[in-house]
Every structure is written in C-alpha cells, then in structure tokens.
N, C-alpha and C positions, 0 to 999 in steps of 0.2 A: 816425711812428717805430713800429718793431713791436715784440711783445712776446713773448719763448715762457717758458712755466713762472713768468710774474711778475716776468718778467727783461726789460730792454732788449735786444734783437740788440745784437751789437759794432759798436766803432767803424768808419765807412766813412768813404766820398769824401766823404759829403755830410753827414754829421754826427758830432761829439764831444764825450766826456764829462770833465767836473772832477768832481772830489769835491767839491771847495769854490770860491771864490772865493779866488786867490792876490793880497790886494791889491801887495802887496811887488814880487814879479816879475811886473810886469802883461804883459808880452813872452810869458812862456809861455801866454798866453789872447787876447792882442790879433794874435799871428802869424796866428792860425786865423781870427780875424775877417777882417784882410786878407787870406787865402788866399782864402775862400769870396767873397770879394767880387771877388777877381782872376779865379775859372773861374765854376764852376756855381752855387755860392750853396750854403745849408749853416745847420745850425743846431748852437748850443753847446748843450748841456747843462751847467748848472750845480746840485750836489745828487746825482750819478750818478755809481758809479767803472765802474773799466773793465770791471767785468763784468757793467755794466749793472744791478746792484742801488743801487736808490734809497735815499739817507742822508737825501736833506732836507737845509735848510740853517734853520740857527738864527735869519739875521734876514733873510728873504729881500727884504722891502721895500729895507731899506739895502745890501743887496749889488745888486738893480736901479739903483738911484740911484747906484752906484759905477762898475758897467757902463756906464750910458747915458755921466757924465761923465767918464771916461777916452776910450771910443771918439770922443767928439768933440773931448776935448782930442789923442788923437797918433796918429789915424786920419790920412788927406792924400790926397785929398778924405776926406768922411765917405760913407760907403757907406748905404745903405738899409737901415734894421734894426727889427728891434720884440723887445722883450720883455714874456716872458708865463708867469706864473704855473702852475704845473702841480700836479698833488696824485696822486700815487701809488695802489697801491691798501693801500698801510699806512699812509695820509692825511699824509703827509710830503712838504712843498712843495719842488718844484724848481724852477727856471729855464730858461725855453725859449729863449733867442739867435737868433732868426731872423738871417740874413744871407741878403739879396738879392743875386742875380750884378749885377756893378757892368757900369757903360755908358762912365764914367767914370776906364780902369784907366791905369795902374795905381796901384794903392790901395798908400799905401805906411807904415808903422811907423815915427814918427820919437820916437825916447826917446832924451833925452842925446845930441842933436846926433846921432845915428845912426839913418837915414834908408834903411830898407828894405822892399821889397816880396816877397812870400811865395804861390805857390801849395799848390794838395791834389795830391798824389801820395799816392792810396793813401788810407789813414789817417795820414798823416802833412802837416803841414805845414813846407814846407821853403823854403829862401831862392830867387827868381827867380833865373836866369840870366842874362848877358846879352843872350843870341839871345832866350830867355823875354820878357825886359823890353822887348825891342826889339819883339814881338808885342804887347805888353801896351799898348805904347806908341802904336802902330797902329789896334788895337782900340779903344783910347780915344778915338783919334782920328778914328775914325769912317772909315778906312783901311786900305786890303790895299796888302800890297807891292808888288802885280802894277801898282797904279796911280798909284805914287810917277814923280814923273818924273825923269828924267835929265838929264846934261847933255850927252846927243847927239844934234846936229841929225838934223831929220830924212832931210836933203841926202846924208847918210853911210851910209845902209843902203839897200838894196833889198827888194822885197818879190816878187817875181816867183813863187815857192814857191806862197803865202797866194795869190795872182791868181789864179793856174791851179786852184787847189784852190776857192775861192770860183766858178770858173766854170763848175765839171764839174759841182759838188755843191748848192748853195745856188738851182738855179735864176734866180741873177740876170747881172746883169754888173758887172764892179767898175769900182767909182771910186775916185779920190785920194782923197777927199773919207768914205769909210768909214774910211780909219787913224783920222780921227778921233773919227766916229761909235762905234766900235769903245774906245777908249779907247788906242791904242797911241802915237796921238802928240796932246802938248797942244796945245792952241790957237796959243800962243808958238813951234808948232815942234822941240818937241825930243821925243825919244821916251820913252814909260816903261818902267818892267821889260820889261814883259807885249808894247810891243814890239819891244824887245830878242829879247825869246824866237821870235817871228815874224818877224823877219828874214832876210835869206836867208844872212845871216855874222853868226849870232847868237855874239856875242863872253861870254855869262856861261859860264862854266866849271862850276856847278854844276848845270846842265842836264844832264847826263850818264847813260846806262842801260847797265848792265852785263848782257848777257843772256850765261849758260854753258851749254850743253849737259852735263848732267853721266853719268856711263858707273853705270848701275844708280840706286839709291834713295837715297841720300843724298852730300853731298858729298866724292868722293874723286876719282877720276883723271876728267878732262874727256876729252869727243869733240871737243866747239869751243866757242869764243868767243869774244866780240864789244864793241864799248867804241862806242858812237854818241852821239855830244854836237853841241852847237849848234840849230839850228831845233828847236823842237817839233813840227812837222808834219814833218818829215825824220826827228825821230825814231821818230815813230810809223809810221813806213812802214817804216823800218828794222827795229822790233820786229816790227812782225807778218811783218817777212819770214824772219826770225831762227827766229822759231817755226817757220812752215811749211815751212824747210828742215830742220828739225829734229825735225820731226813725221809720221807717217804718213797716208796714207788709201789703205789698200786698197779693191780694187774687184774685183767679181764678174760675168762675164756672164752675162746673164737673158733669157730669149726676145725679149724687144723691146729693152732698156734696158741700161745698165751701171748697177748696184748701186754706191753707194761709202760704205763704210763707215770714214769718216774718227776718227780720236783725240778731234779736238778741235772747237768749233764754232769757226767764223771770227767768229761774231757773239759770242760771247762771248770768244775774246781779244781780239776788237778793241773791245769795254766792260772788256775788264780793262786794258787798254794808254788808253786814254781816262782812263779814271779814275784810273790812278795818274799820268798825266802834268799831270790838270788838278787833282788836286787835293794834290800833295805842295808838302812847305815847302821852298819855294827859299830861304829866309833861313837855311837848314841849313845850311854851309859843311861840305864834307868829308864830306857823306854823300848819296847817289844811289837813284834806282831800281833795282833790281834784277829778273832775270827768270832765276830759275832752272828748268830741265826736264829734269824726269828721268825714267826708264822708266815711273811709274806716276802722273807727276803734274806739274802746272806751278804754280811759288810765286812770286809778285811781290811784292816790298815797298818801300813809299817813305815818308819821313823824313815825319813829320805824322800822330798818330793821332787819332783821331777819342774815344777812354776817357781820361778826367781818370783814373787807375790810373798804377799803379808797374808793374801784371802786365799778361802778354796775355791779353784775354777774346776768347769770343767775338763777334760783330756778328750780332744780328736784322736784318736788313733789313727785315722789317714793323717794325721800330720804332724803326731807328735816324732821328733827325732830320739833312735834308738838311741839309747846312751848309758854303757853298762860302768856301772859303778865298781861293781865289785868284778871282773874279767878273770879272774883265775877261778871263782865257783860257777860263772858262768860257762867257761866251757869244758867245768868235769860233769854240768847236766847237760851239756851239750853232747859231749863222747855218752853219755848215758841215756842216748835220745829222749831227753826230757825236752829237748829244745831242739827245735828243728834251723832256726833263722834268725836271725837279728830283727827284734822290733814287729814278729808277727806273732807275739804272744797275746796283745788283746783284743787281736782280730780276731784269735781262737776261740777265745771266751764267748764273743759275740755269735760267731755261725756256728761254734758248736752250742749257744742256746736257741737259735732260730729253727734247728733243725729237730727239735721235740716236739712229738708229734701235737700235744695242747699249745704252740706256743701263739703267745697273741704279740703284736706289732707293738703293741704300747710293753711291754717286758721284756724289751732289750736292754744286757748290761748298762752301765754304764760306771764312769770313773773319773775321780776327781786329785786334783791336787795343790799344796800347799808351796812352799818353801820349804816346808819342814816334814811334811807328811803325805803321804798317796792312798787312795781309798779306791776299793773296788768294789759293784755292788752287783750280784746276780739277783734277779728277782725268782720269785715261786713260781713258775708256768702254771701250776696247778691250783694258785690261789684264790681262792673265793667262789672253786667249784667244790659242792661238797660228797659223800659219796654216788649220789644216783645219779649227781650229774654227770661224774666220771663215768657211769654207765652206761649212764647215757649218748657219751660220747662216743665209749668204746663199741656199743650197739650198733650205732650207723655207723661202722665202719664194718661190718659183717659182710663180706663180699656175697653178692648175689650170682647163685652158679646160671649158667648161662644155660637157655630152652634150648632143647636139640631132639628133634623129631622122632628123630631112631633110639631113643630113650622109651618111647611110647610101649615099643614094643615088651620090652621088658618088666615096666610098667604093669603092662596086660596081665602078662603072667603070674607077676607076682599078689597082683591084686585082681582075678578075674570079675569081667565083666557081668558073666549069665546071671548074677545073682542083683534083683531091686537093689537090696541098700548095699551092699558095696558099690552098684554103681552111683548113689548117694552118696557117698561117704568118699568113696576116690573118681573123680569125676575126671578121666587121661584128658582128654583135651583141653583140659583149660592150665594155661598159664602158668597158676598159682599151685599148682599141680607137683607144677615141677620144681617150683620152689620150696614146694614142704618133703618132698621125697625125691631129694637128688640122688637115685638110685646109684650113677655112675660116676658120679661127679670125683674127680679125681681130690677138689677141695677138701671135702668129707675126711679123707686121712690124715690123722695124726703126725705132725713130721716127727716127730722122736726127740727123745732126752738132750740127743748132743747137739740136735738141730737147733732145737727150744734155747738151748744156755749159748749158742752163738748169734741168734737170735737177739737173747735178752741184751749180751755183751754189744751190737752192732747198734742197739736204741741211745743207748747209752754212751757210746764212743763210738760215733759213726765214721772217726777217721783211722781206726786202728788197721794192723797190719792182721793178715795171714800168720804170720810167726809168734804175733803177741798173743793171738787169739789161741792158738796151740800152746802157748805154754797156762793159759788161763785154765784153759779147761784140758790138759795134760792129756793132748790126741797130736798125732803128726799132723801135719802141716797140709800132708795129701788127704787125711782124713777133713780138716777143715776145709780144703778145696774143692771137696764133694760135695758136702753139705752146702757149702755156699753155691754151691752149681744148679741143686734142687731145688734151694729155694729162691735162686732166680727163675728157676723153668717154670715154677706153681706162681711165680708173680707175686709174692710176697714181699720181695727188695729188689731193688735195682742199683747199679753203680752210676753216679751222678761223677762230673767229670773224669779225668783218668784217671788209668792207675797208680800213677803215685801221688796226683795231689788232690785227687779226688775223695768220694765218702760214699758210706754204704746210707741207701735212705729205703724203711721197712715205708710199703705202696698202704696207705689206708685212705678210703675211701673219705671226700672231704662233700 
C-alpha cells in the first residue's frame, strides 16, 4: 500500500479502509472479504479512515481474534486470509486483512439465514448478480461455459464451415474424431457451448455482431449496416468483410508497382475481430459485439472486461495478463492459426498498424476496459489527408534511378547529338537527364500481375506466410517464392526480423 504526505492513497479495487472494527454489523466488513475473495484478492485495513490517515485501534490483538472468528464462522467456503499487525509512522497499530483471490468461488455471506455472495466494482463492494454468480459458479468449478455440455446430439449439427476452414488453414486434414479432441462434442456425444458456436446452424442467439457504418465521427445518421449471428467463423468472415467494404485503400501508380495506401491493416482487424469474438461473455444474454466505423476510426466492443473497475481504464498490453475466458474456442482458432500465442494478440493490432506506410505516431490503437465491457479502437492512418494529399505522398516516394555514366552512351544514340535542338532538348550530361530518360533503368519495369497482388497482399498483412499468400492468389508456393525473390532484388521490400517472427516491409522513400 502506498503512502503520499503520511497518508494512505484512497480506497481502490484491491484494498479498503475501517476506522474501527464494527463488531455489531459484521456484513459492513465481511461483504469486502467475500468480494476480494470472489475477483482479485485485496486487503482490509482496519485502524485507517477514508482518507487514509491512521487512528490505530485500541485493542488490536482482540479485534484480530474477532476477525479471524467471524470470517470462519459466515464466510462459505472460508477463503484464504492472514492478518498482520502494522504500526504507522505515529506508532499507532492497525490491521492488515490480507484476502487471497478464492479458487473456490463463489464465497458467499451467510448471516441470519441470508446467504450472499459480493464482488469489488470499483471501491466498492456490491452484491453478485445472477449472470456474476453463474460465472462465480464456473470458475469455482474449475469451468468455462464454452465447455459445459449440452443436451444436443451430436447427429443434429453439421460442421462442414470449421472442415473447410481447418483444411485451407491448419495444414492438416480433418477428422470426426477432432470435434472431440477439440472440446466441441463430449465423449457421450452431445455437443457443448463452444460447439454449438461452430456449427454450421449454430442455434445460440447471443452469438450475434452488429457492425454500423457510421456518416462522419460519432454516432448519428448511418451509411450501412449489418446484423451476423450464428457460426463464429461465419462471423468472422462477415466482419472483416463488413469493414473492408466500408473502408478504403487508395492506390497510386509508381514506375514499376501500384502503391496502395490502405486505412486500415487487414492483420490488425482481423486480431481485432479474433479477439473480440474469442474472448467476449456469451453468458451475457441481450448484449453483443459491436463494430462501429466511422470517418476517422474503428471501435469494437463486447460484453466481458477484462478491469475488476466500475470505470473504463485504459489496457497496457505489456501488462495486461492473458486470461482466456472462453479456452475451448480459443484453441480451435488457435489450431486454425488465427492465433498464434497467449496474450499477443494486441500487440498485433498495434505493429501491424505502425507498419502502414502513412502511419503517424499519435494513431496508435489503443484499448479500454470496464468490468463489464472491453473496447478496442483502430484509428484511420489516412485521416485527414485528402486525395492530393495522398498523392502527394505517394509521389515522393518515386524512387529516383540512380546516374550511371555508361548510360550516356546509349543516351547518344538514341537521341543524337549533331543536331542544335536535340542537343537543346536532350542535354546527356546533366544529371537531370538521366532522371527523365532512365534509358536502362532496370526500375522502369512493370513487375507483373502476380507480383502486383502479392505486393498488395504484403502492405496489408505484412506478417503473412508464403503458403497463405499462395492460397490468396491460387499460385504454388514456389511461384510466390520467386516473385518474392524479385522484388527483393529491385529493392521494393525487405524482410525485417526473421523468418518466422519477422514481417515483410514494401521500402518507400520517407
């Protein structure tokens, strides 16, 4: 606990203060034990008022001994606790309340035959809800939703969607014999949540993603919108299609290449659309995904935050701990390489939007969360430039062919000298010469069709694979290794770290 000016900081999530020990209304002190036992764990201070200045407490040995036997007389389980002695620095003893987060939840309050469990929102501790208890309940139980099972056969659904997707992606071949492996259907045959959600008439209703197109910065008159529920892989294919009709990428021609100078990265909405589909609370009834876009920004959010908080903070992603909710859809997109690692999906979002080529330093993601909700938000890299600007951008990146002597000669030929004004009009020895008739210039070539759309694919998903990229634009694999060979030789792109965690970055002049 911290201290400024001799003072406790105020109450938080994770710890609060008494004046005294209330033996009487023991509910106003034993709620907060079972809070911090139900989320993160948390200590009471006893001897402290709320603003943090230390009273001490008269008989701190017997207020201990009062604490320990209450918590174990109407604690339910007894949570993991210690108390410990503390001495101020005006040498006036208080009480430290340790409370371990419980494994065992939910921890519940029973005084006078009333029998209740309590979370921390905030600074405050307040009574569990039922959706709350029904998680508490879960967690206790050593239990995600995603892997309770149902009572429907397995005989009743298809999976043909999940097949086809496991066979493009996953490098294998599918078998019957993975629903199970997978966790979607039990042993006894019937299916769980999780594959419910992957079926191909996935029947849960609360699966559901509203994405809106919205007309300028905030929410007022819509351009379109869209309502996709059922399959989780249907959906996700739906969203990112949602976006990219709804989003731009200009493009510029360049002496060899088409320049495309896209809004948005495809590799980072499609880690923003991953994430929020694998890891929002389906036990939410009546509340959804959302995916809103508007002129200068795209904001997703879904029911499930990741902050024990009443308020929206922001989310560190160097520090937020991974923490999958739902574990059995998270690793059939994990076998479906949608997911590469635990907890580095909003790194993805970040350096795959740093690495477009307009990107400015103030238009980095960022991401917020509630108690109850989590939001992520990509900015426009291209916003607030409008078209000449883009051309302007794309212009100065025109690579300039480099003067080479023995060019001259050729030069000569094709534009003889003995004549006044051709030597007027093409004047070989100067400089600029060579920059408006790069006779030889190997840049001047066109790289080709299949060059151009791996190209386009590599601005856009700069971390993608060889194999993905071959099945994109339906060429072998040794065909995409050629092309990618060329247009490292012409200095077009380059490979930034290795090859496998590395990214393909197109060279444009800054």
């Amino acid at each position: 606990m911290k201290t400024i000016d001799n003072r406790f900081v105020a109450e938080c999530t994770t710890y609060d203060f008494k004046r005294e020990l209330d033996r009487k209304k023991k509910n106003s002190w034993l709620k907060t034990v079972s809070a911090f036992a139900n989320t993160t764990g948390g200590s009471l201070y006893f001897g402290i008022d709320n603003d943090g200045q230390v009273l001490g407490l008269s008989d701190a040995q017997s207020d201990a001994e009062f604490i320990s036997e209450a918590i174990n007389a109407y604690l339910d389980p007894i949570p993991v606790f210690s108390i410990n002695p503390q001495k101020g620095k005006n040498e006036k003893i208080f009480l430290d309340l340790n409370v371990a987060a419980g494994r065992q939840t939910p921890y519940y309050v029973n005084i006078d035959g009333r029998k209740m469990a309590y979370i921390r929102s905030g600074n405050e501790s307040i009574p569990a809800t039922s959706h709350q208890l029904f998680n508490l309940v879960l967690k206790g139980s050593n239990m995600s939703w995603d892997s309770l099972a149902t009572t429907v056969e397995r005989s009743k659904h298809t999976f043909t969607f999940l097949e086809r997707e496991f066979n493009e992606r996953s490098g294998g071949r599918w078998e019957e014999s993975l629903l199970e492996s997978f966790g979607l259907v039990t042993a006894e045959g019937f299916l769980t949540n999780a594959g419910l959600l992957f079926a191909d008439a996935c029947p849960i209703k609360q699966s559901r993603v509203f994405c809106t197109r919205w007309a300028g910065l905030d929410k007022g008159d819509t351009i379109n919108d869209a309502e996709f529920y059922g399959n989780i892989l249907m959906n996700l294919r739906d969203c990112k299609a949602f976006i990219k009709a709804n989003t731009a990428v200009p493009w510029f021609k360049l002496p060899d290449y088409r320049l495309n100078l896209p809004e948005y990265s495809e590799r980072a909405i499609e880690e923003m659309c991953v994430n929020h589909l694998i890891h929002r609370d389906y036990t939410e009834l009546g509340a959804e995904v959302a995916i809103n876009v508007y002129d200068d920004r795209i904001e997703t959010t879904s029911p499930g935050g990741i902050k024990e908080s009443s308020d929206l903070q922001r989310v560190d992603p160097s520090a937020t701990v991974s923490y999958r909710r739902n574990p059995v859809i998270a690793e059939v997109f994990s076998q479906l390489k949608y997911m590469e690692k635990r907890g580095s999906g909003l790194r993805k979002i970040i350096e795959a939007t740093s690495i477009l080529p307009t990107y400015k330093e103030n238009q980095k993601p960022f991401f917020r969360s509630s108690r109850t909700f989590f939001f992520t938000t990509i900015p426009n890299v291209n916003y607030g430039m409008d078209r000449a600007a883009l051309e302007s951008f794309a212009d100065s990146r025109r690579p300039e062919p480099e003067y080479r002597p023995e060019d001259e000669i050729i030069i000569a030929k094709t534009y003889p000298i003995n004549q006044k004004t051709t030597q007027k009009t093409y004047p070989i020895n100067q400089e600029t010469t060579q920059k408006t008739y790069p006779i030889n210039s190997e840049t001047r070539k066109p790289i080709g069709k299949t060059a151009q759309a791996i190209l386009d694919i590599l601005v856009s998903k700069p971390h993608v694979k060889r194999a993905e990229i071959a099945l994109l634009i339906d060429k072998s694999e040794d065909t995409v290794k050629l092309h990618i060979s060329n247009l490292q030789k012409k200095g077009i792109i380059k490979r930034v770290g290795s090859n496998k965690s590395g990214y393909w970055k197109v060279l444009v002049k800054k």
